[in-house]
C-alpha positions in Angstrom: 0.3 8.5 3.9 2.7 7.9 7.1 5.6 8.6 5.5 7.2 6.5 8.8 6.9 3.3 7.0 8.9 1.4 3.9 8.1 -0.9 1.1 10.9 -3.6 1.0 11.4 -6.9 -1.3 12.4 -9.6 1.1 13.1 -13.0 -0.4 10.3 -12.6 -2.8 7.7 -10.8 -0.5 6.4 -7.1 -0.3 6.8 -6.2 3.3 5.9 -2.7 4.5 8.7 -1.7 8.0 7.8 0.5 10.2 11.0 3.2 10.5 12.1 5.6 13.7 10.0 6.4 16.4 7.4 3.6 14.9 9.5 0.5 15.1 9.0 0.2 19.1 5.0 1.1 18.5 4.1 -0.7 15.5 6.0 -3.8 16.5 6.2 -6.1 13.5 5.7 -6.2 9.7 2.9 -6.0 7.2 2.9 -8.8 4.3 1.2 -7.2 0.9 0.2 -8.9 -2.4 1.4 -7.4 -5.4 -1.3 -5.5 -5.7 -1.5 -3.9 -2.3 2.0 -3.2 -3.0 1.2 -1.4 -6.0 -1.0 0.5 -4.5 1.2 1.2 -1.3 4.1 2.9 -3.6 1.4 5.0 -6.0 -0.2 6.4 -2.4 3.3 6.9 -1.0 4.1 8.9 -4.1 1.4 11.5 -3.6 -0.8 9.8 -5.8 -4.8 10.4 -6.1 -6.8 7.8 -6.1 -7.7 7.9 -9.7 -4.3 7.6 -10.6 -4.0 5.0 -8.1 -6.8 3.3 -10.0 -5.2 3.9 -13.5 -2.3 2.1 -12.8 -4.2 -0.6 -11.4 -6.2 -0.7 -14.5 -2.9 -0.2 -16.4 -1.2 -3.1 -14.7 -3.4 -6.3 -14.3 -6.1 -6.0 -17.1 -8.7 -5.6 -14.9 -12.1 -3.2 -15.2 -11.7 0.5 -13.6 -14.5 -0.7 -10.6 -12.2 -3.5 -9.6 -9.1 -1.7 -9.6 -11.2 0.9 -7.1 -12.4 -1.2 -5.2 -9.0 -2.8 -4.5 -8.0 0.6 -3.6 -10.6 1.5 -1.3 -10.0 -2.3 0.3 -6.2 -1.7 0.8 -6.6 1.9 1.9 -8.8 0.6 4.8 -6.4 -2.2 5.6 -3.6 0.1 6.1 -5.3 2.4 7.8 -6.5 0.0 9.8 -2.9 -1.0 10.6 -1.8 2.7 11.5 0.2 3.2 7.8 -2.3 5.8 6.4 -4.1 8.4 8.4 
């Protein structure tokens, strides 16, 4: 996880800034569902992905193969975006 970027609330969204060195490169903002933003502060806490998974699982009711592939789905997305390595 790049530890270069920040979850913020902004009038009701989950926006992920780019900090320092990475505000010039990254050039803008990423918009995340709940979920993605779930799963953004778990990673950014260290988390595994099992226990990325669990809390998924945990909070939205939903089967342990949805809540991975969710993961897997937003993992890619970010790293896609330059957030996680």
């Amino acid at each position: 996880m790049n530890k270069d970027f920040v979850l913020r609330e902004v009038c009701g969204l989950n926006v992920v800034l780019p900090t320092g060195a990475n505000v010039k490169d990254f050039g803008g903002a990423l918009n995340l569902n709940d979920t993605a933003a779930l799963i953004f502060e778990q990673l950014q806490a260290g988390k595994t992905v099992e226990e990325t998974v669990a809390a998924l699982v945990a909070a939205y009711d939903v089967s342990p193969e949805t809540a991975l592939a969710d993961v897997q789905e937003t993992i890619n997305s970010l790293r896609e975006a330059g957030v996680v390595a």
